[in-house]
N, C-alpha and C positions, 0 to 999 in steps of 0.2 A: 504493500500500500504506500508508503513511503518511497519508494523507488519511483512508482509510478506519478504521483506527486512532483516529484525532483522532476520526472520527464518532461508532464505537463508545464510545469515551469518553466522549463526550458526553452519549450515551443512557444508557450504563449509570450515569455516576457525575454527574448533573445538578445536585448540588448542595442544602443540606439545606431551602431555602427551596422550589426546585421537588419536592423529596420530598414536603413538610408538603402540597404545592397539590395534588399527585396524590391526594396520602389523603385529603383532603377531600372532591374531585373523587368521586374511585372510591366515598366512603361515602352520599353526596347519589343517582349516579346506581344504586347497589344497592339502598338504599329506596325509588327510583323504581320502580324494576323492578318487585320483590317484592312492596312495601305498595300498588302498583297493580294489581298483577297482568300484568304488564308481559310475560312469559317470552316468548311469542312475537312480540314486538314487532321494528321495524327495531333500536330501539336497545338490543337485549338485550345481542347479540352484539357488536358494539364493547362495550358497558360490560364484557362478562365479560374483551374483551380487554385492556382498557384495568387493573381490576382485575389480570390475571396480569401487567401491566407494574409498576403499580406496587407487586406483591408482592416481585419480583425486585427491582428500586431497593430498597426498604425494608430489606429484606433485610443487601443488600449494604451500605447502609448502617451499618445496625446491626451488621454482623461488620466492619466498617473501627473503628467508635466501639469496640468489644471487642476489636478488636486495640492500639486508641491505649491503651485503659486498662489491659489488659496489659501491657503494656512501662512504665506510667507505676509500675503498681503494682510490677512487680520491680524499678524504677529504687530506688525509694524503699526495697523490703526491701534492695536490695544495699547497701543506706547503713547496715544494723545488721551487725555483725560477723557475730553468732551465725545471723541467717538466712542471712545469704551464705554462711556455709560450709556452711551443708545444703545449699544451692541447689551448688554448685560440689566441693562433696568429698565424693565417693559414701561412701568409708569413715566419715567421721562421719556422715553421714545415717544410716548401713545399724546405727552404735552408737547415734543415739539410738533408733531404731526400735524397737530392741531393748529399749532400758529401757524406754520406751513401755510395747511391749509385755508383758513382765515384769512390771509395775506391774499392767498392767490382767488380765492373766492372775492374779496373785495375789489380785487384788482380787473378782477374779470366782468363782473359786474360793472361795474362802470364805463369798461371798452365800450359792452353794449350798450349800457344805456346812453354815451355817448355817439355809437354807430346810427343807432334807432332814428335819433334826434335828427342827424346830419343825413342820411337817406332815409328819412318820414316811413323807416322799416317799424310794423308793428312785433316782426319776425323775431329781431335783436330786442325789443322793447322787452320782450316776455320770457326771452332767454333771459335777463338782466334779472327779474321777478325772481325769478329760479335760481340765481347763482346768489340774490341777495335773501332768500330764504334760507340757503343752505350757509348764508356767512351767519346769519344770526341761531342759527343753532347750536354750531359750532364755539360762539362767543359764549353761548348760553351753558357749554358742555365745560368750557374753560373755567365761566366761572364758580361752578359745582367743585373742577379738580383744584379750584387756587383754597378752598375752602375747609376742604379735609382729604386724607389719601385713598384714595380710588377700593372702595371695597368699603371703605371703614362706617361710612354712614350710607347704609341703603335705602333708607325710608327717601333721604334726599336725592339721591341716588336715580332710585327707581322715579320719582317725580319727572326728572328730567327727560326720563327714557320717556315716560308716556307723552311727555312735553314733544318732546321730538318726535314722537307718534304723531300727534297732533297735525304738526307742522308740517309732516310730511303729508298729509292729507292735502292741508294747503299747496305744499307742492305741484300735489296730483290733478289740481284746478289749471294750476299752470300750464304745467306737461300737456295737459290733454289739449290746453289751447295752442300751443307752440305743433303738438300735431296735428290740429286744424289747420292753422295758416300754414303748415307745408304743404298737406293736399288741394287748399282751394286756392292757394295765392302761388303756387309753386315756388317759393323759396326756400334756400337750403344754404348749406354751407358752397364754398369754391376754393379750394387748393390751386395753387401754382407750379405748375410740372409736376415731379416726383414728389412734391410735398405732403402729397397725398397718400405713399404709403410708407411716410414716418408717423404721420398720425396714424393710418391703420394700426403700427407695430405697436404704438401708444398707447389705443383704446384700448387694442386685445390684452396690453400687458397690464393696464389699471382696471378691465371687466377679472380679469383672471384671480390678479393679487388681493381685489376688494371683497372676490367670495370666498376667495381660501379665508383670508383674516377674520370675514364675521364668522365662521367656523372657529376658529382656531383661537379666538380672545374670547368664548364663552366661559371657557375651563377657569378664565381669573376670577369669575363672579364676580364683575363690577358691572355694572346696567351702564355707567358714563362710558366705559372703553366698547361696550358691545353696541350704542351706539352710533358714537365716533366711527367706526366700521359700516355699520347700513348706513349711514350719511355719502359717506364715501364709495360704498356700492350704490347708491342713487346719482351720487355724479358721473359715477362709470360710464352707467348707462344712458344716461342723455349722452357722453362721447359717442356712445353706439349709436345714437342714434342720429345725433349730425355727423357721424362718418358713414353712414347709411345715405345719409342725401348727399353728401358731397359725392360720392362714388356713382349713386345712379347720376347724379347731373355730369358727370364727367365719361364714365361708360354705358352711355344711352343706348336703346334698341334703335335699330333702325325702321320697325313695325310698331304704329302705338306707344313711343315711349311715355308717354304723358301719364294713358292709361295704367303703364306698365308699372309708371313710376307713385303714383296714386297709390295702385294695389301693396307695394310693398312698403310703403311707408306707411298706410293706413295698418298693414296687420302685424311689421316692428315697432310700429308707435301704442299699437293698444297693448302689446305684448308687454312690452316697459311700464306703460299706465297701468296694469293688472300686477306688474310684480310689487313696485312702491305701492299701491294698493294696499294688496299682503301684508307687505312689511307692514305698513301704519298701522293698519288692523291688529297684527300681530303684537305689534309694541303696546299699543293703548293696552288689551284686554290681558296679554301676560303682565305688564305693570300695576294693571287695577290691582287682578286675582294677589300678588304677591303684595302689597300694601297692605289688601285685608289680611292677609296672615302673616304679615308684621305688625300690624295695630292687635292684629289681635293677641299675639304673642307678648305684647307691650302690656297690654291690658291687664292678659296673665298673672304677668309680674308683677302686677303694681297690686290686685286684689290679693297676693299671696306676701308679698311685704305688711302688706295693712292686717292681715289675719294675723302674721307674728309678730307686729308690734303690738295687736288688742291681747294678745297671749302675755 
């Protein structure tokens, strides 16, 4: 067993001087192939296999080198104070995020509501609505965490969540008008050349990261960090959804695009307004339920103090 092991090893991890021979190797006998016309030759079939060998070395190569420079690159952050404690204390991470995010929401807001004004768009007017909903929630979440540390007071805690429940409801007024005036006014976003699939990488990578996170910040049991998270999964998806219009205004059909482009943004735009839906839903009535049985919990204790003081 151990023999075989050594073997394995051998093969899979041969070292970066036998890697460099292989790929040389494998690129010589694939222009062989090809640029000869080679395909049904005795020597296709070894080179093809030869080729999946040394894709797998290479490979593996390459995620050992991206693993060594991982570890070298947080060695080095862990040497600055300020990034070690993002890296190591969820609670100030989860407050810078916040002002982060705060900033950029303020900031963002104001583009539109400035754009709106300057081209009499009611499009940007509403997008503006939206991004100044989500800056004051977020103001609203800060000032819960500047108050006590995240977990410590839930009654206040949980208020906030339901608060942002609320508000996202509000939100959801917005939403639905911002996807009204896309289908009946036909406006959307517009990228400039390739700009367009940096933002695509953008949305996917802030839809992806904003639902791993409200999974994965439940486990703190703080209602402010769970949701700092669905606020942030609600911005996502308005990205998803003005990278939705930018993309059909830029890759139109050439049958019907009007039509075309109506049908898909009418049933991504309800899809988005049905999930913040949810969510608010979700927040309001899991915040109620848990209030009442921390008041009542509170209750509890105060009739079982006052029983052993009349004792």
């Amino acid at each position: 067993m151990e023999r075989l092991k050594r073997i394995l090893s051998r093969v899979l991890f041969p070292g970066l001087a036998i890697v460099i021979l292989c790929v040389c190797l494998t690129a010589v006998l694939l222009v062989y192939v090809f640029a000869f016309q080679q395909e049904d030759s005795f020597i296709a079939y070894p080179s093809y296999l030869f080729s999946a060998y040394t894709l797998v070395i290479a490979c593996i190569w390459i995620a050992g080198e991206a693993g060594s420079a991982k570890k070298n690159l947080e060695l080095r952050i862990r040497k600055i104070a300020v990034l070690d404690r993002c890296l190591t204390d969820i609670a100030f991470r989860t407050h810078v995020s916040l002002y982060l995010s705060l900033g950029i929401n303020v900031l963002y807001a104001a583009m539109k509501m400035v754009s709106g004004v300057c081209y009499h768009s009611v499009w940007f007017g509403t997008l503006s609505v939206y991004y100044l909903l989500l800056a004051l929630m977020r103001f609203s979440l800060l000032r819960q965490a500047g108050r006590s540390a995240f977990g410590q007071d839930l009654i206040s805690e949980f208020r906030k969540y339901r608060l942002c429940g609320c508000m996202l409801l509000l939100m959801n007024i917005a939403l639905s008008g911002v996807v009204i005036l896309v289908i009946r006014k036909n406006e959307g976003f517009a990228y400039v050349g390739y700009l367009i699939y940096v933002m695509a990488l953008y949305a996917f990578y802030t839809i992806i990261t904003a639902a791993v996170n409200v999974i994965r910040y439940r486990k703190y049991n703080s209602p402010v960090m769970s949701a700092a998270k669905v606020i942030s999964l609600a911005a996502a998806l308005v990205s998803m959804l003005s990278l939705e219009t930018a993309m059909l205004a830029q890759f139109q059909r050439k049958e019907n695009p009007e039509l075309f482009r109506k049908v898909m943004t009418g049933a991504t735009g309800s899809g988005v307004c049905l999930i913040v839906l949810g969510m608010a839903l979700y927040m309001i009535l899991h915040a109620t339920r848990q209030l009442r049985k921390l008041d009542g919990s509170q209750s509890h204790t105060k009739v079982s103090k006052e029983t052993e003081e009349n004792k």
